[in-house]
C-alpha positions as CSV (number, residue, x, y, z in Angstrom):
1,X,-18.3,40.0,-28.4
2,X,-19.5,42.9,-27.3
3,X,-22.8,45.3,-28.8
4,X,-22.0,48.7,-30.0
5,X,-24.0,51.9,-30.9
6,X,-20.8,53.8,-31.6
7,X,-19.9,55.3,-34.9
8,X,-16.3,54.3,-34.8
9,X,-14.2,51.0,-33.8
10,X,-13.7,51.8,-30.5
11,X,-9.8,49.4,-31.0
12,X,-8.5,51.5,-34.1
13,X,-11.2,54.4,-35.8
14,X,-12.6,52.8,-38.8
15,X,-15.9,54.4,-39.3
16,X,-19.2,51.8,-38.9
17,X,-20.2,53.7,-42.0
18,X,-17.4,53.1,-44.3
19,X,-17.5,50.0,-46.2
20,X,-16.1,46.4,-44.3
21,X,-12.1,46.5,-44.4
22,X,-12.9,42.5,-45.3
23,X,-15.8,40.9,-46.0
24,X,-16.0,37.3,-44.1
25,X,-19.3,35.9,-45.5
26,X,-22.9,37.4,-46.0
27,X,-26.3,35.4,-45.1
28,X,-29.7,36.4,-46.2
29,X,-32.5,36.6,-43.2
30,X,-36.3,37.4,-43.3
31,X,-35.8,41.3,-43.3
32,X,-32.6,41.7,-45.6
33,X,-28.6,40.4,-44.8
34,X,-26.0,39.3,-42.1
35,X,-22.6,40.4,-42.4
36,X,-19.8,39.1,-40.8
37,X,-16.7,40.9,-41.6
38,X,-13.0,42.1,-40.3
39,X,-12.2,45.8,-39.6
40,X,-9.0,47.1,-40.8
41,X,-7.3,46.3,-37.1
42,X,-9.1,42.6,-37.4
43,X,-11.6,42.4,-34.9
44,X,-14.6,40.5,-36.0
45,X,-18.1,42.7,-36.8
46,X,-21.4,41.2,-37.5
47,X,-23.3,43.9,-39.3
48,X,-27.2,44.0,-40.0
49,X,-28.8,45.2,-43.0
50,X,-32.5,46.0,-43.0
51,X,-34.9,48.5,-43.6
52,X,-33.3,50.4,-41.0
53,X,-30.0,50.6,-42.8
54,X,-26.7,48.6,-42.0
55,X,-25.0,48.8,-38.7
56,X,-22.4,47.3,-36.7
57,X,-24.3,44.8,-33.4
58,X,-21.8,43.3,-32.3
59,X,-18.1,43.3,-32.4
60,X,-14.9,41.3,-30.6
61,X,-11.2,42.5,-30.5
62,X,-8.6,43.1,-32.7
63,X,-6.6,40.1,-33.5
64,X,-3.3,39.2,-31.7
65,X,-0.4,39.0,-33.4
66,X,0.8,35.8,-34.4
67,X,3.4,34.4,-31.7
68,X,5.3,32.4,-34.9
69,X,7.0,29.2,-34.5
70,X,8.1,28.4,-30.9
71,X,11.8,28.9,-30.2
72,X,14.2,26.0,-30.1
């Protein structure tokens, strides 16, 4: 996973801002909440919310397809 600042998912456009596409789990810390969820193209986000607001820290990569059952 890599940290991001930006405002958008850099793998399909869904806004930071806008609401998790899927909510994973949510922890409580010292200062406020964790969020891990999924954006709408499936990479995993862990989100912080504090004082300072929530925003995305750290993010992976969408997801890859599902190969299906192996071919016989």
């Amino acid at each position: 996973m890599s940290s991001t600042t930006g405002a958008l998912c850099p793998h399909c456009g869904w806004p930071d801002g806008a609401e998790p596409y899927q909510v994973v789990s949510r922890h409580p810390t010292a200062t406020g909440h964790t969020l891990w969820s999924r954006c709408a193209c499936g990479s995993l986000q862990m989100r912080v919310a504090d004082e300072r607001g929530t925003r995305v820290v750290s993010r992976g990569g969408p997801a890859a397809a599902h190969p299906g059952p192996p071919v016989r």
